[in-house]
PQR file of N, CA, C, O and H, with PARSE charges and radii, in Angstrom:
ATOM      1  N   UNK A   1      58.488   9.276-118.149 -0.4000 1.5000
ATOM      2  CA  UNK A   1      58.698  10.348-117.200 -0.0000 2.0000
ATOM      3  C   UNK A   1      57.483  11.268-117.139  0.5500 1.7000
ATOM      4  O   UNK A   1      57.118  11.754-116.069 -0.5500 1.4000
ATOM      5  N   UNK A   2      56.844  11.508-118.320 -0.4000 1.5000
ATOM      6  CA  UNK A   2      55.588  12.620-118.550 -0.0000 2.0000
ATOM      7  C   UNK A   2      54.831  11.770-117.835  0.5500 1.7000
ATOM      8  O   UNK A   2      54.097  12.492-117.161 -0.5500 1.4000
ATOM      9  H   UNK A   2      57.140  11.113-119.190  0.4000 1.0000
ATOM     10  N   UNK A   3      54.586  10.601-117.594 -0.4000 1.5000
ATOM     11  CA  UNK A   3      53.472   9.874-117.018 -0.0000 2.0000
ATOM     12  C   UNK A   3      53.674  10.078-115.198  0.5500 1.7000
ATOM     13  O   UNK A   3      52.969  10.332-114.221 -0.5500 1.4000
ATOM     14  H   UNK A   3      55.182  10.014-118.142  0.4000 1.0000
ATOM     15  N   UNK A   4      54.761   9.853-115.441 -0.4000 1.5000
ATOM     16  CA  UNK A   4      55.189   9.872-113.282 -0.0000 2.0000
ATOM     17  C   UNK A   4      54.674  11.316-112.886  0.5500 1.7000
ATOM     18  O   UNK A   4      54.159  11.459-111.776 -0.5500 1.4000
ATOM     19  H   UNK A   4      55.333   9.647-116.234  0.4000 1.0000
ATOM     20  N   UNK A   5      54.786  12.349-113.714 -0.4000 1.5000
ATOM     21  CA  UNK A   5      54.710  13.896-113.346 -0.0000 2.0000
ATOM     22  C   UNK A   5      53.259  13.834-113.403  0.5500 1.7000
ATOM     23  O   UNK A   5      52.615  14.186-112.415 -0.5500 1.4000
ATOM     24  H   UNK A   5      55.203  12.233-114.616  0.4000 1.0000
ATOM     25  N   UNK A   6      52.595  13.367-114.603 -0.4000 1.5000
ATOM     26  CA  UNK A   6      51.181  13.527-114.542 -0.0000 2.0000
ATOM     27  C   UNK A   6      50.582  12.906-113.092  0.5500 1.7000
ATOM     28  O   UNK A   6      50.011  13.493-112.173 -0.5500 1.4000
ATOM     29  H   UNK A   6      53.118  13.081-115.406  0.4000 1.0000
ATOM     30  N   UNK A   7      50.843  11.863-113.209 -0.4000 1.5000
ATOM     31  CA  UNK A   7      50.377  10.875-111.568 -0.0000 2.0000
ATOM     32  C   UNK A   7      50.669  11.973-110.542  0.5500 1.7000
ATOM     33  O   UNK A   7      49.771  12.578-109.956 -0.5500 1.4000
ATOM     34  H   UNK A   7      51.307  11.385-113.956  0.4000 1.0000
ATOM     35  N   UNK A   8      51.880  12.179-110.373 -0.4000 1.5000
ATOM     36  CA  UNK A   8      52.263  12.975-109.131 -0.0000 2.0000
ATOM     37  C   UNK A   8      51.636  14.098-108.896  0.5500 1.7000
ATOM     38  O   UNK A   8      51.569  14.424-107.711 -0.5500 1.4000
ATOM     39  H   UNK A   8      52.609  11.687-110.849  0.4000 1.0000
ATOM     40  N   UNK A   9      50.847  15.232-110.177 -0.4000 1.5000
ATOM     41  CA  UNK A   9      50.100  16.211-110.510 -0.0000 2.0000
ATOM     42  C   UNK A   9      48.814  15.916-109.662  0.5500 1.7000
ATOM     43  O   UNK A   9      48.276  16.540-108.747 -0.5500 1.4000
ATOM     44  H   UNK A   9      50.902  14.967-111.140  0.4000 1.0000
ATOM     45  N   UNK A  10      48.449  14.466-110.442 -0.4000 1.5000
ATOM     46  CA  UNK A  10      46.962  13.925-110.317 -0.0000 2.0000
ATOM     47  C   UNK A  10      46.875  13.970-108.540  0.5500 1.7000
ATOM     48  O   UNK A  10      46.265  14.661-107.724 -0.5500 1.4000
ATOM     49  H   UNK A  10      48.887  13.958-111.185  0.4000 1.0000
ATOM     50  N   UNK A  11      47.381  13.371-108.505 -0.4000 1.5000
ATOM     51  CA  UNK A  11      47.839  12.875-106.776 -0.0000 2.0000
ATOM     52  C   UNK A  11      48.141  14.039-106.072  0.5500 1.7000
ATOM     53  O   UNK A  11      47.622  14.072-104.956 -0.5500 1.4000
ATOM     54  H   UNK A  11      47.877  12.810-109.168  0.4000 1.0000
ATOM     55  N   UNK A  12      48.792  14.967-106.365 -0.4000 1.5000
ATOM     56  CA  UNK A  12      48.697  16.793-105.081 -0.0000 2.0000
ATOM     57  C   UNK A  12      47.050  17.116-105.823  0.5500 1.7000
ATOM     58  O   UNK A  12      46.234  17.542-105.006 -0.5500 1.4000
ATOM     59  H   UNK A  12      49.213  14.940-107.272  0.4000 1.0000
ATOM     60  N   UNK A  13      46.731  17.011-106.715 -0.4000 1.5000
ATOM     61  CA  UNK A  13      45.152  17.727-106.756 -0.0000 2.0000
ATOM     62  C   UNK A  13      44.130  16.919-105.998  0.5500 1.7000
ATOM     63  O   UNK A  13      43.012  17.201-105.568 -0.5500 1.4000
ATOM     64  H   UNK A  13      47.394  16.665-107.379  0.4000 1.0000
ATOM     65  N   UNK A  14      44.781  15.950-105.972 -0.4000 1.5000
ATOM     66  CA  UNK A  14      43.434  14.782-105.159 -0.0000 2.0000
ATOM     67  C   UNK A  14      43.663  14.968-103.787  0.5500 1.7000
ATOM     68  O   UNK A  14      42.689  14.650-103.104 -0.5500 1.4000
ATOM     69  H   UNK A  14      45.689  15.721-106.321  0.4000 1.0000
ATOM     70  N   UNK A  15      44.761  15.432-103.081 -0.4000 1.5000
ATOM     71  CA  UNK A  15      45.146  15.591-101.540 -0.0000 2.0000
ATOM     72  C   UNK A  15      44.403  16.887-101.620  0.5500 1.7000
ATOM     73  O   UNK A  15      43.553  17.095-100.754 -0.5500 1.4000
ATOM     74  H   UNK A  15      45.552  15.690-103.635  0.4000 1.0000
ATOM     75  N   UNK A  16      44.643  17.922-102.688 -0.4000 1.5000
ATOM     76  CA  UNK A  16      44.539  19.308-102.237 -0.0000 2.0000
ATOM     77  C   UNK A  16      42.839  19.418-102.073  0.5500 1.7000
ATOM     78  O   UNK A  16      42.282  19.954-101.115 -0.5500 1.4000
ATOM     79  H   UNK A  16      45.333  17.753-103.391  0.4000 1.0000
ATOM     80  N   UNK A  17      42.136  18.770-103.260 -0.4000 1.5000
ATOM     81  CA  UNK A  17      40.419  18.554-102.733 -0.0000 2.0000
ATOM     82  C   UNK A  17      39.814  17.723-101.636  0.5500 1.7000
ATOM     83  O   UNK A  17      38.617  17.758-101.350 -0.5500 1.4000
ATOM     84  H   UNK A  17      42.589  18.334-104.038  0.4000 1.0000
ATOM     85  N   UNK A  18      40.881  16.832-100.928 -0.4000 1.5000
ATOM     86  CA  UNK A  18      40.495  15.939-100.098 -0.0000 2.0000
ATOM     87  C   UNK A  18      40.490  16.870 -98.815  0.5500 1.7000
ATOM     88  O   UNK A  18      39.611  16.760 -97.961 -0.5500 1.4000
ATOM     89  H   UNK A  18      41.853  16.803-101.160  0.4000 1.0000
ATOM     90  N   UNK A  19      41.702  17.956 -98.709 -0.4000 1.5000
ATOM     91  CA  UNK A  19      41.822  18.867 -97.640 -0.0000 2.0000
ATOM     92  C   UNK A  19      40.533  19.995 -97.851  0.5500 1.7000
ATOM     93  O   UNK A  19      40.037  20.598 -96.899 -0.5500 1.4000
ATOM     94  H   UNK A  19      42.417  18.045 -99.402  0.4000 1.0000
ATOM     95  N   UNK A  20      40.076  20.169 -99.314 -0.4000 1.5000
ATOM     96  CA  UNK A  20      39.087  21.683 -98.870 -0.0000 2.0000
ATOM     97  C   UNK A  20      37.740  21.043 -98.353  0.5500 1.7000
ATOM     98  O   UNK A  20      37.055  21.693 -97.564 -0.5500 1.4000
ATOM     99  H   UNK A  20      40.479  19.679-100.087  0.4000 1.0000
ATOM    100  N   UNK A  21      37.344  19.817 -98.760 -0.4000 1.5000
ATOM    101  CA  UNK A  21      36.064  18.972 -98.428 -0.0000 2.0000
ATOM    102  C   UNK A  21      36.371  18.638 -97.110  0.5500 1.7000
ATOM    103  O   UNK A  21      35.516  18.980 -96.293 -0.5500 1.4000
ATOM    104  H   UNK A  21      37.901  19.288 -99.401  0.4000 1.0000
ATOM    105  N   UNK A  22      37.362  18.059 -96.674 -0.4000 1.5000
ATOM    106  CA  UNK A  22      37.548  17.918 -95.098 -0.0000 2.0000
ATOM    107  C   UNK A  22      36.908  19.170 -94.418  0.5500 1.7000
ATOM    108  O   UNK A  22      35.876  19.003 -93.769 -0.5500 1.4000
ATOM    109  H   UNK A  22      38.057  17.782 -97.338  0.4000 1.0000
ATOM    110  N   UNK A  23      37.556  20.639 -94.546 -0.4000 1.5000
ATOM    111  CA  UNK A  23      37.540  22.175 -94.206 -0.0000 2.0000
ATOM    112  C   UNK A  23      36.219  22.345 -94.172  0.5500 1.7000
ATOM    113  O   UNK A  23      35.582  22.698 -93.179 -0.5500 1.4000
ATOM    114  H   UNK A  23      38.395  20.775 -95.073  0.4000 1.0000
ATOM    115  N   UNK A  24      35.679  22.041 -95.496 -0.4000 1.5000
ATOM    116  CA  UNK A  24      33.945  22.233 -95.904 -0.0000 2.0000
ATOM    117  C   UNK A  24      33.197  21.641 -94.850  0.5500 1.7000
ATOM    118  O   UNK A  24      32.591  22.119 -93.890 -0.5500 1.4000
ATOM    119  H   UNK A  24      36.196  21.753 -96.302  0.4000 1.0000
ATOM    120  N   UNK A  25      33.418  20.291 -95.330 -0.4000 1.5000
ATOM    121  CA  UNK A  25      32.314  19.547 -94.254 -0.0000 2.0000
ATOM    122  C   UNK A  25      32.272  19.820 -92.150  0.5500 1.7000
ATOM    123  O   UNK A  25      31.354  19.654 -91.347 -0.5500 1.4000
ATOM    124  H   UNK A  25      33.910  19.903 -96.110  0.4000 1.0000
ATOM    125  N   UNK A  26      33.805  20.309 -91.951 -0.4000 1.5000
ATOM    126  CA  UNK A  26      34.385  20.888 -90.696 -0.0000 2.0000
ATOM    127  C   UNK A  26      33.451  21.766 -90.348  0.5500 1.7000
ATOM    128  O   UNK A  26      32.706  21.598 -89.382 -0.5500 1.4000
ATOM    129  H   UNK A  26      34.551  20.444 -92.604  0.4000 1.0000
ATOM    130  N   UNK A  27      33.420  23.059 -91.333 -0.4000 1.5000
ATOM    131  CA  UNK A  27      32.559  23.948 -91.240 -0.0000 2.0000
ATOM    132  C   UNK A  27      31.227  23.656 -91.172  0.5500 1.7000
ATOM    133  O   UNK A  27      30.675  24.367 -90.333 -0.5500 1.4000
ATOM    134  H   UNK A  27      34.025  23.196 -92.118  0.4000 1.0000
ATOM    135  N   UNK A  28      30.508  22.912 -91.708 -0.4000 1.5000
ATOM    136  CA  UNK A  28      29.187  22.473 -91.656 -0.0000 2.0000
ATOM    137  C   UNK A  28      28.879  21.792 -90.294  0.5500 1.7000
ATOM    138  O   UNK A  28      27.795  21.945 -89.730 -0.5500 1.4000
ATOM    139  H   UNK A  28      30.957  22.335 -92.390  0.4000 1.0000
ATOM    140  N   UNK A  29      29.615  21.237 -89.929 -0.4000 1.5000
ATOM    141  CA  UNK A  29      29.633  20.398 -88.506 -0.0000 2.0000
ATOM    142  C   UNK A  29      29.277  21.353 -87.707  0.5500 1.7000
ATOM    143  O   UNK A  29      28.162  21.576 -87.234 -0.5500 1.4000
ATOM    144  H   UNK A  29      30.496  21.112 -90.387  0.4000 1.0000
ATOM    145  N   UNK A  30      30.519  22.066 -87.531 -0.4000 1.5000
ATOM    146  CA  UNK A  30      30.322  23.457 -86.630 -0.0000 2.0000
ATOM    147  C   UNK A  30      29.383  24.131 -86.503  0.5500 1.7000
ATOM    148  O   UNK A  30      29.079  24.442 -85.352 -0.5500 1.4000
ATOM    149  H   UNK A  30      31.424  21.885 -87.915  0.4000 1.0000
ATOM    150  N   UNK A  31      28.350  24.740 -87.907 -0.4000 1.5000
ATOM    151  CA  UNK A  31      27.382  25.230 -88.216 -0.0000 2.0000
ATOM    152  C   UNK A  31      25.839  24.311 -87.085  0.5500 1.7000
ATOM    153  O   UNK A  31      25.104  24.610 -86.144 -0.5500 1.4000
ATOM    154  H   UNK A  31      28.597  24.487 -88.843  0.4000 1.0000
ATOM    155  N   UNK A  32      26.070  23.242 -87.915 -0.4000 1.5000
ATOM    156  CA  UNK A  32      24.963  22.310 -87.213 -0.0000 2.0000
ATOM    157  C   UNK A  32      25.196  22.354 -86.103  0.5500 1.7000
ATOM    158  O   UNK A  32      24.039  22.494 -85.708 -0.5500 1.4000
ATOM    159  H   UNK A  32      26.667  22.999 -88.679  0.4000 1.0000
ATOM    160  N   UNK A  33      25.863  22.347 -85.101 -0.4000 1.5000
ATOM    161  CA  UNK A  33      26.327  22.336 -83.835 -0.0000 2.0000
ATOM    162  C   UNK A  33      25.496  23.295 -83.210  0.5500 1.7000
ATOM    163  O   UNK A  33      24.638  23.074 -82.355 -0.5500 1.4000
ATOM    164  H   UNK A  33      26.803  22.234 -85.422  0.4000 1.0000
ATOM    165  N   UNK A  34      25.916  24.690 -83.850 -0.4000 1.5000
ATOM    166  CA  UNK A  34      25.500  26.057 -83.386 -0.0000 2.0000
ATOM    167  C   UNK A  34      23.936  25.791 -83.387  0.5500 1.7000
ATOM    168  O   UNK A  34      23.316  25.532 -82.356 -0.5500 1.4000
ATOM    169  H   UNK A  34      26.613  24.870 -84.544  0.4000 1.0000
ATOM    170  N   UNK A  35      23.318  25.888 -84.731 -0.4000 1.5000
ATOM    171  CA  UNK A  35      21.823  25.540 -84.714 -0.0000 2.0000
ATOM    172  C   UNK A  35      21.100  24.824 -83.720  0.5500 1.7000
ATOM    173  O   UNK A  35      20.224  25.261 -82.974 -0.5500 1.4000
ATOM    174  H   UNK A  35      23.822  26.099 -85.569  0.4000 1.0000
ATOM    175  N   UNK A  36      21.771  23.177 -83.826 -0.4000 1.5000
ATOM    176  CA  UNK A  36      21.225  22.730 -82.414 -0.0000 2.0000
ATOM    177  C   UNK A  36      21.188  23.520 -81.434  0.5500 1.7000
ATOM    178  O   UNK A  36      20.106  24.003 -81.100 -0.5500 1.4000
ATOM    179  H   UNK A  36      22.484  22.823 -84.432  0.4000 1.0000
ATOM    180  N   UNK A  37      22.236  23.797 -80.827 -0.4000 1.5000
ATOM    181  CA  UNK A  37      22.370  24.531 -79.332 -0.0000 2.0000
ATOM    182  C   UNK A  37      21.405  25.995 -79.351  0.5500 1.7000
ATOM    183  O   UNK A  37      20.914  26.697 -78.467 -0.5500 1.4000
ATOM    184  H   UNK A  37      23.115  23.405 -81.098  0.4000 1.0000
ATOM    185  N   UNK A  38      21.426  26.039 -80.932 -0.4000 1.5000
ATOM    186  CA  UNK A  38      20.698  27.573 -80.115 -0.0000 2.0000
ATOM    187  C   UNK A  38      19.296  26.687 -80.169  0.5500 1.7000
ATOM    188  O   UNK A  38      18.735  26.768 -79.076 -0.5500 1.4000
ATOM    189  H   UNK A  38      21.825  25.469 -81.650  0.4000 1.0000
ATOM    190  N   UNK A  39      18.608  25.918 -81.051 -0.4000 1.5000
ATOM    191  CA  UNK A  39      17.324  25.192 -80.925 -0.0000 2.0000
ATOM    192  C   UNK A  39      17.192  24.687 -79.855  0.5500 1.7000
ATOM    193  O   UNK A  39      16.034  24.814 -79.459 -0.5500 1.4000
ATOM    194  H   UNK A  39      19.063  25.852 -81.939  0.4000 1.0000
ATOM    195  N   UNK A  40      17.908  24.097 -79.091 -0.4000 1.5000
ATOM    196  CA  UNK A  40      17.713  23.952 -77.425 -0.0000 2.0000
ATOM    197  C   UNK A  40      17.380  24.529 -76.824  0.5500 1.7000
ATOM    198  O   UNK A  40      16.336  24.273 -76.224 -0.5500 1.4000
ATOM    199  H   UNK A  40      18.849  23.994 -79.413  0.4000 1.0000
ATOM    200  N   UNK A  41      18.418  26.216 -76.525 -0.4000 1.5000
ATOM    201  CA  UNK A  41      18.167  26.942 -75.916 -0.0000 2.0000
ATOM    202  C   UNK A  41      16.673  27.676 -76.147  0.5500 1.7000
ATOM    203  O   UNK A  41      15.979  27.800 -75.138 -0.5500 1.4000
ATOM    204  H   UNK A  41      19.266  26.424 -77.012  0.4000 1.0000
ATOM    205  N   UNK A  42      16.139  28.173 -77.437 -0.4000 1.5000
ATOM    206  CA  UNK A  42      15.090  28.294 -77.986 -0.0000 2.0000
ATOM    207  C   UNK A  42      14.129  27.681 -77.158  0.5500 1.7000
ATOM    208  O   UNK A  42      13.831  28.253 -76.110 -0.5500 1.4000
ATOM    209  H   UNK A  42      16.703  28.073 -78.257  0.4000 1.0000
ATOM    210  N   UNK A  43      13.678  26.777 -77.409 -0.4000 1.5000
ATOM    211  CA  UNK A  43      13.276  25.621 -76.840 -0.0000 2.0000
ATOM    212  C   UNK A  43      12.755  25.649 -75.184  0.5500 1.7000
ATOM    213  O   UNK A  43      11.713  25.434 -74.563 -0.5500 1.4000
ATOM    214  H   UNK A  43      13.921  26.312 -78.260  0.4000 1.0000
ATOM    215  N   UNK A  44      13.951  25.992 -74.939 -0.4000 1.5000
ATOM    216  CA  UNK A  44      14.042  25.937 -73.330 -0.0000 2.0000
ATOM    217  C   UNK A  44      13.329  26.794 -72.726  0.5500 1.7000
ATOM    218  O   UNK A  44      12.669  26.573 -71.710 -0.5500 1.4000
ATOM    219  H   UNK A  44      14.797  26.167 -75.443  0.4000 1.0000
ATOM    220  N   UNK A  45      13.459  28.366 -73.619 -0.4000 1.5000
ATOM    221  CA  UNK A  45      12.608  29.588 -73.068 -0.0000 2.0000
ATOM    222  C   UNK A  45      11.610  29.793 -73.047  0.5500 1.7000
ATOM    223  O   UNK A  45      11.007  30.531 -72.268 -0.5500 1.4000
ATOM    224  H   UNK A  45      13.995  28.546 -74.444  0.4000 1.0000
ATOM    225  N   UNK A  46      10.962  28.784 -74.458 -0.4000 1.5000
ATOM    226  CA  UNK A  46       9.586  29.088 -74.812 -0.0000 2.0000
ATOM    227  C   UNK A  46       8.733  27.659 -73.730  0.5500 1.7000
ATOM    228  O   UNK A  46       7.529  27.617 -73.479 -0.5500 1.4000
ATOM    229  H   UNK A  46      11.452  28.184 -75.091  0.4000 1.0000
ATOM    230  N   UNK A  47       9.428  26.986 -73.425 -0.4000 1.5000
ATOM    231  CA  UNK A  47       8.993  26.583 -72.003 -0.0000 2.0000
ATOM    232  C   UNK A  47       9.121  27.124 -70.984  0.5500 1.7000
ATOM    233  O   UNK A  47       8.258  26.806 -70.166 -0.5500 1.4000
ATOM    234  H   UNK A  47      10.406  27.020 -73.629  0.4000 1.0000
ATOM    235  N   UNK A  48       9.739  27.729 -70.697 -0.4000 1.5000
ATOM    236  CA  UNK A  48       9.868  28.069 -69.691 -0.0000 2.0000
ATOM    237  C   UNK A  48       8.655  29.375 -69.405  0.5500 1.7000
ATOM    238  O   UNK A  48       8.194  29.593 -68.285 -0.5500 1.4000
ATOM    239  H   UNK A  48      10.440  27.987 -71.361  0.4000 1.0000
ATOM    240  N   UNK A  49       8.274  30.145 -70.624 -0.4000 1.5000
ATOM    241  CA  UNK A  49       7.610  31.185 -70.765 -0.0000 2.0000
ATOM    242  C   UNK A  49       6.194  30.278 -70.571  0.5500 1.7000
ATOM    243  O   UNK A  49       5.485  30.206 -69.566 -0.5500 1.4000
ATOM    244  H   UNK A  49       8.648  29.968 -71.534  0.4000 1.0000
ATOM    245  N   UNK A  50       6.074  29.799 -71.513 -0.4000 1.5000
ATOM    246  CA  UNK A  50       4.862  28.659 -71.245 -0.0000 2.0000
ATOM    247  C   UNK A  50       4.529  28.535 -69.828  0.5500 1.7000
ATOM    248  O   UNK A  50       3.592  29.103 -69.268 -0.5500 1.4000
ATOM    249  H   UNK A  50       6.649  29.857 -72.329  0.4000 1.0000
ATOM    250  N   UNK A  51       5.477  27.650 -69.236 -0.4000 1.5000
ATOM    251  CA  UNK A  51       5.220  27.291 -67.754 -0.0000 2.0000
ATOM    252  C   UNK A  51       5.150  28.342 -67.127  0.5500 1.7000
ATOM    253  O   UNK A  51       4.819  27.872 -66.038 -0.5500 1.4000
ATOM    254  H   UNK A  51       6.238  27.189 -69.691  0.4000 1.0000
ATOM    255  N   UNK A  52       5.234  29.952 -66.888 -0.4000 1.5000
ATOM    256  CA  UNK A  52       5.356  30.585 -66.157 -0.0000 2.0000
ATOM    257  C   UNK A  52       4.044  31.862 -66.965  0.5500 1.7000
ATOM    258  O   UNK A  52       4.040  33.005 -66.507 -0.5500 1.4000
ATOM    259  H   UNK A  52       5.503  30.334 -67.772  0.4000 1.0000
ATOM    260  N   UNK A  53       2.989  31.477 -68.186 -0.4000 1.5000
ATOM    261  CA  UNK A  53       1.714  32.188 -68.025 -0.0000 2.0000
ATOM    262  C   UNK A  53       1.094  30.972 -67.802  0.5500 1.7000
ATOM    263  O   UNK A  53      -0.022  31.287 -68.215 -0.5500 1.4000
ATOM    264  H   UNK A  53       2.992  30.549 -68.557  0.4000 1.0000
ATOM    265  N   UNK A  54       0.971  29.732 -67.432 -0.4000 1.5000
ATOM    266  CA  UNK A  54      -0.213  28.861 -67.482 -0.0000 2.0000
ATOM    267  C   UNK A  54      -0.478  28.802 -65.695  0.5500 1.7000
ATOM    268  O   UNK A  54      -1.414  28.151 -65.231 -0.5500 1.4000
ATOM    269  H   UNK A  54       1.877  29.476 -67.096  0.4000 1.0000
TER
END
């Protein structure tokens, strides 16, 4: 019986880190997302500034 409880223990801690690394890596996605888009936009102005003293 001590063994089924331990497993069953083992097994909610392994769901419960599988959910904060999901969350984690979610967040990082999101992050990178933002960066790109603003590096685009970035990007875009300093051409655009470019093209408009040359």
């Amino acid at each position: 019986m001590r063994r089924l409880l331990q497993a069953l223990v083992g097994q909610e801690r392994a769901i419960a880190n599988a959910r904060t690394a999901c969350s984690h890596l979610s967040r990082r996605r999101v992050e990178r997302e933002d960066v790109e888009l603003f590096l685009q936009a970035h990007a875009a102005r300093v051409r655009g500034a470019t093209d408009r003293s040359a």
